[in-house]
C-alpha positions in Angstrom: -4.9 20.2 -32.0 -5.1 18.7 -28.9 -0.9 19.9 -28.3 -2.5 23.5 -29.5 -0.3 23.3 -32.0 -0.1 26.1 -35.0 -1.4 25.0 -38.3 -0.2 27.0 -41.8 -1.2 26.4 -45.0 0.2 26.6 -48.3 -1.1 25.8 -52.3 1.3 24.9 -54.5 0.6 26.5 -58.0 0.4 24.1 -61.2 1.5 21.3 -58.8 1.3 18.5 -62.2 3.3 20.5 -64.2 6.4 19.7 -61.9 6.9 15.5 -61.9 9.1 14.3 -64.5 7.8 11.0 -66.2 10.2 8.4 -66.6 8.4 6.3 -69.7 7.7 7.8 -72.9 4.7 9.1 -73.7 3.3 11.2 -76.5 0.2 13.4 -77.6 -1.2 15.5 -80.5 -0.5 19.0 -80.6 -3.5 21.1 -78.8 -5.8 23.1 -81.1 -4.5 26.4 -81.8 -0.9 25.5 -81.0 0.0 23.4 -83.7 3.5 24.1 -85.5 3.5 25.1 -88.5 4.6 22.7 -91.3 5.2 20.2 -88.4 1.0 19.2 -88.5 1.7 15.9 -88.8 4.0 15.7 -86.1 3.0 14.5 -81.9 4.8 16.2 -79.0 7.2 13.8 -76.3 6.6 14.5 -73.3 9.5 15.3 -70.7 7.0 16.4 -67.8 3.3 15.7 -66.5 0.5 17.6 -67.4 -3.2 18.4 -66.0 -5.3 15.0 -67.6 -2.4 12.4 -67.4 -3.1 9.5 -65.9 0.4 9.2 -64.2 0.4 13.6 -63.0 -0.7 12.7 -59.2 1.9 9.7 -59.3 4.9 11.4 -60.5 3.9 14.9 -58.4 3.8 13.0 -55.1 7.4 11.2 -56.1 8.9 14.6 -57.0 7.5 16.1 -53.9 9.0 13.2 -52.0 12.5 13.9 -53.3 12.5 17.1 -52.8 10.6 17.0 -48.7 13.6 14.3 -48.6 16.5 16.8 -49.1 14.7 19.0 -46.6 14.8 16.7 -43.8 11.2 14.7 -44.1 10.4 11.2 -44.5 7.1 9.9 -45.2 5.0 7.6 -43.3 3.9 4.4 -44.5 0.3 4.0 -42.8 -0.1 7.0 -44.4 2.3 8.6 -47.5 0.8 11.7 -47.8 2.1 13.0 -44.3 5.7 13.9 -43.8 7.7 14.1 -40.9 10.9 16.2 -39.5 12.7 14.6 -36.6 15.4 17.1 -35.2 18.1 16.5 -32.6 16.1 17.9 -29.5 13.0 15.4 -30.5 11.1 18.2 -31.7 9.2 17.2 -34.8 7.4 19.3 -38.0 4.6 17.7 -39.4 3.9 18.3 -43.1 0.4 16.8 -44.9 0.2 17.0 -48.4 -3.3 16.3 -49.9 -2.5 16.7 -54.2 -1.3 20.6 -53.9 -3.0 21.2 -50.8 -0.1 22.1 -48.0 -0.6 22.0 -44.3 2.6 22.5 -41.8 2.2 22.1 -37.7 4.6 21.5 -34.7 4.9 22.5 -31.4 7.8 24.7 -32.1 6.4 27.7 -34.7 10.1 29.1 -35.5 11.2 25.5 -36.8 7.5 25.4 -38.4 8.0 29.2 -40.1 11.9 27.8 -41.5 10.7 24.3 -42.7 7.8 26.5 -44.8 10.0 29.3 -46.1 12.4 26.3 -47.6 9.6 24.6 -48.8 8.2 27.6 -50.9 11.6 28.3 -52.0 11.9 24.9 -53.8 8.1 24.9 -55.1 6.0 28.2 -56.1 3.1 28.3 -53.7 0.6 30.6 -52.5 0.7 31.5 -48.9 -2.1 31.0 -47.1 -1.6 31.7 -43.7 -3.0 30.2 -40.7 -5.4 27.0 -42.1 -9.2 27.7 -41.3 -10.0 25.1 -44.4 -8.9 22.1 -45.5 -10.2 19.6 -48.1 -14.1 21.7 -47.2 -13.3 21.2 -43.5 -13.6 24.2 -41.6 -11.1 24.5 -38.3 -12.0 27.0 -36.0 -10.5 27.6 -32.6 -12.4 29.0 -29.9 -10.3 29.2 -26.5 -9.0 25.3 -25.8 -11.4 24.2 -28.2 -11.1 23.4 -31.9 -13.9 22.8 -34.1 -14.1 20.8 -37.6 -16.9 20.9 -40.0 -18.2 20.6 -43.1 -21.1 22.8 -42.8 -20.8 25.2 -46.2 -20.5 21.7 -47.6 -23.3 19.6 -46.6 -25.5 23.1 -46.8 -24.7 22.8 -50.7 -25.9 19.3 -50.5 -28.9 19.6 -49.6 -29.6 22.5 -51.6 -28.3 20.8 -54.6 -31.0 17.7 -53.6 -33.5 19.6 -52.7 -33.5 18.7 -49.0 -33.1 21.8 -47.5 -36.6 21.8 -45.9 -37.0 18.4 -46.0 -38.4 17.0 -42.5 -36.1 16.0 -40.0 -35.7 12.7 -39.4 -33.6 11.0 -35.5 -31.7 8.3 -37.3 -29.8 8.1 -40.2 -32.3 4.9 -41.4 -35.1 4.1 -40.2 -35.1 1.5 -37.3 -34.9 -2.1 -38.2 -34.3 -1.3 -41.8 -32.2 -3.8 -43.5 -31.4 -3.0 -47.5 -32.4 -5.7 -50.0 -30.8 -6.5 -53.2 -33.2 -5.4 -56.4 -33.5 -8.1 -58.3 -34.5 -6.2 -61.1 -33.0 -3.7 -63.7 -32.5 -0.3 -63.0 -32.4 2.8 -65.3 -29.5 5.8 -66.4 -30.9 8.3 -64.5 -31.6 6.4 -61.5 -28.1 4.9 -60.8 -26.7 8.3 -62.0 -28.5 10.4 -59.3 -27.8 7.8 -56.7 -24.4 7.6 -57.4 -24.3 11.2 -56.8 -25.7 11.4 -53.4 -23.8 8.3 -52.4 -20.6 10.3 -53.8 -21.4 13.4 -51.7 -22.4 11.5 -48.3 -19.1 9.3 -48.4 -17.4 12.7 -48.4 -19.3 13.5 -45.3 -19.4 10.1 -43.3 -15.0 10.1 -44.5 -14.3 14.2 -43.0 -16.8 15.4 -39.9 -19.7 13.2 -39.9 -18.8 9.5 -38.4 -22.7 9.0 -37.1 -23.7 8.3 -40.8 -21.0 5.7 -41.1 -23.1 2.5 -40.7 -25.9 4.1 -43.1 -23.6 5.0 -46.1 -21.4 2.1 -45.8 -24.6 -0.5 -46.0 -26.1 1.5 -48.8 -23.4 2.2 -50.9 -23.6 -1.6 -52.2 -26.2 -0.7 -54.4 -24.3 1.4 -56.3 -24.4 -0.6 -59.1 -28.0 -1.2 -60.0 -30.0 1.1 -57.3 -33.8 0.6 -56.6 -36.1 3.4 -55.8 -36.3 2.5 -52.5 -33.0 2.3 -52.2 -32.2 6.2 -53.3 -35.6 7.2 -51.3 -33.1 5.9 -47.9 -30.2 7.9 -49.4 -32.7 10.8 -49.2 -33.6 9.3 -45.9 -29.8 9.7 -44.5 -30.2 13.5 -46.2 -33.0 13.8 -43.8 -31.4 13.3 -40.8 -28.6 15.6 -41.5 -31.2 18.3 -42.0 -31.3 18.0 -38.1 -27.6 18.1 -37.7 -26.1 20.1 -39.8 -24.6 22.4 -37.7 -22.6 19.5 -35.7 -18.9 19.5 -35.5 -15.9 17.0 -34.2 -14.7 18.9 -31.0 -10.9 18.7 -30.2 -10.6 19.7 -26.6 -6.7 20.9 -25.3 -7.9 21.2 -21.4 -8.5 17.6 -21.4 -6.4 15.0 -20.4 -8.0 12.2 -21.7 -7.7 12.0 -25.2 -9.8 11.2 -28.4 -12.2 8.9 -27.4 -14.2 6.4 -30.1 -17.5 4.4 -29.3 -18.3 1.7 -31.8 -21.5 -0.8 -32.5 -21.0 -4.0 -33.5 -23.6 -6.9 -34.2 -23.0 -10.4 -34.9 -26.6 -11.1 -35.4 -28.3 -8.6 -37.9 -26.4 -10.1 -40.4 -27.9 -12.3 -42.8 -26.6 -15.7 -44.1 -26.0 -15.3 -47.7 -24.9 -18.2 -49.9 -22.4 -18.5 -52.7 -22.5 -20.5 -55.5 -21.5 -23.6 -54.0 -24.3 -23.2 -51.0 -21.4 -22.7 -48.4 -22.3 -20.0 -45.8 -20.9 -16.6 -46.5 -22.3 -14.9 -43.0 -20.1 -11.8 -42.2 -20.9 -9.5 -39.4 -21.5 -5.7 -39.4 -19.1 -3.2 -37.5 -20.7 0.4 -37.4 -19.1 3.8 -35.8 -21.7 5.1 -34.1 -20.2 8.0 -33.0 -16.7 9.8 -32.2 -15.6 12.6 -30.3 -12.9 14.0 -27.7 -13.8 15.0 -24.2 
């Protein structure tokens, strides 16, 4: 982004249907496909299928075989991007999120070849230049490009009933430290605050770094939730009430780079002892915010 690179994008059509499996597994026949005098019978299966355990597994191996052949290699901090080296040190960058495709380099020729081969080996749906990706919105504006997850978090909220909900300045309220509950806690209650957990993780993990500290400390309770505990979950949906029209800003015309600022605290920790009455203090490391200037 900052390199104002082009970005494509690309779905790859029935993407578990393609990895071969290399164990033998078997299944009944499905309802209303069943051969006839042959009722008794299972199926082998040669390939994956949609509902297999192993389906993302052998996709991403078969699509690493095959990027391979084309030139790619994979990184190992992170196997789901792929890079092209070629002689003059121009590179193509391919990221592969399940069947979700997205292709970028400085050179858009090379980018436009690398694709074509690609969706010649796999059927795919082009999708042109990438304004979404995994709910994030890109949008360029001059220098300038914008992430988001704005249509997201709006169905949040809605979904919570927090659309209206007052605004609150801070994702907890200050000096609030989250206590184990001691006692036991219902179905319903852990259900719905493992759903609003689930959708602020998504958040905090894609445009929203500020709620970092606050979803990281609360999602502990996961397990057996207290009231109070989902009423600060609520809290946290409060407070993106107020900013839900923020976005990560990627700026070209700067020559600075991404910038991070962090927040850490050695003292709000509290001592916490294990079984054998040895000290178990930690520390807490929060992002308190992120942007590019």
């Amino acid at each position: 982004m900052l390199e104002k690179w082009g970005i494509t994008a690309l779905d790859v059509k029935s993407a578990f249907l393609y990895g071969i499996l290399d164990e033998e597994i078997y299944m009944e026949q499905p309802i209303d496909f069943v051969s006839k005098g042959k009722e008794r019978k299972v199926l082998w299966l040669k390939r994956a299928i949609y509902g297999l355990k192993q389906a993302a597994c052998v996709w991403w191996k078969e699509l690493d075989r095959s990027l391979k052949e084309l030139g790619f290699t994979h990184l190992y901090a992170d196997a789901g991007i792929f890079v092209a080296k070629h002689s003059d040190r121009t590179l193509v960058i391919m990221l592969a999120y399940i069947d979700d495709i997205i292709v970028t380099g400085p050179n858009n020729s090379l980018v436009t070849s690398k694709k074509k081969l690609f969706m010649d080996k796999w059927e795919c749906r082009d999708l042109g230049e990438c304004k979404e990706f995994l709910h994030m919105r890109i949008d360029k504006q001059g220098g300038k490009t914008y992430l988001d997850q704005i249509p997201y978090l709006k169905r949040i909220l809605k979904c919570f009933g927090m659309t209206n909900a007052k605004v609150a300045i801070t994702p907890l309220p200050t000096g609030y430290k989250p206590e184990s509950f001691e006692g036991t806690t219902t179905s319903n209650l852990q259900s719905q605050y493992q759903s609003v957990i689930g959708s602020l993780l998504y958040l905090m993990l894609g445009t929203q770094p500020d709620i970092a500290f606050a979803i990281t400390q609360m999602a502990k309770f996961t397990v057996n939730p207290s009231s109070e505990h989902l009423n600060k979950a609520m809290y946290i949906m409060c407070y993106l009430v107020g900013t839900h029209n923020y976005a990560l800003v990627y700026d070209s015309s700067s020559n600075t780079g991404i910038y991070a600022y962090c927040d850490s605290s050695y003292g709000d920790d509290r001592t916490e002892l294990d079984r054998k009455g040895r000290s178990t203090q930690g520390y807490y490391f929060s992002l308190a915010s992120a942007c590019v200037k």
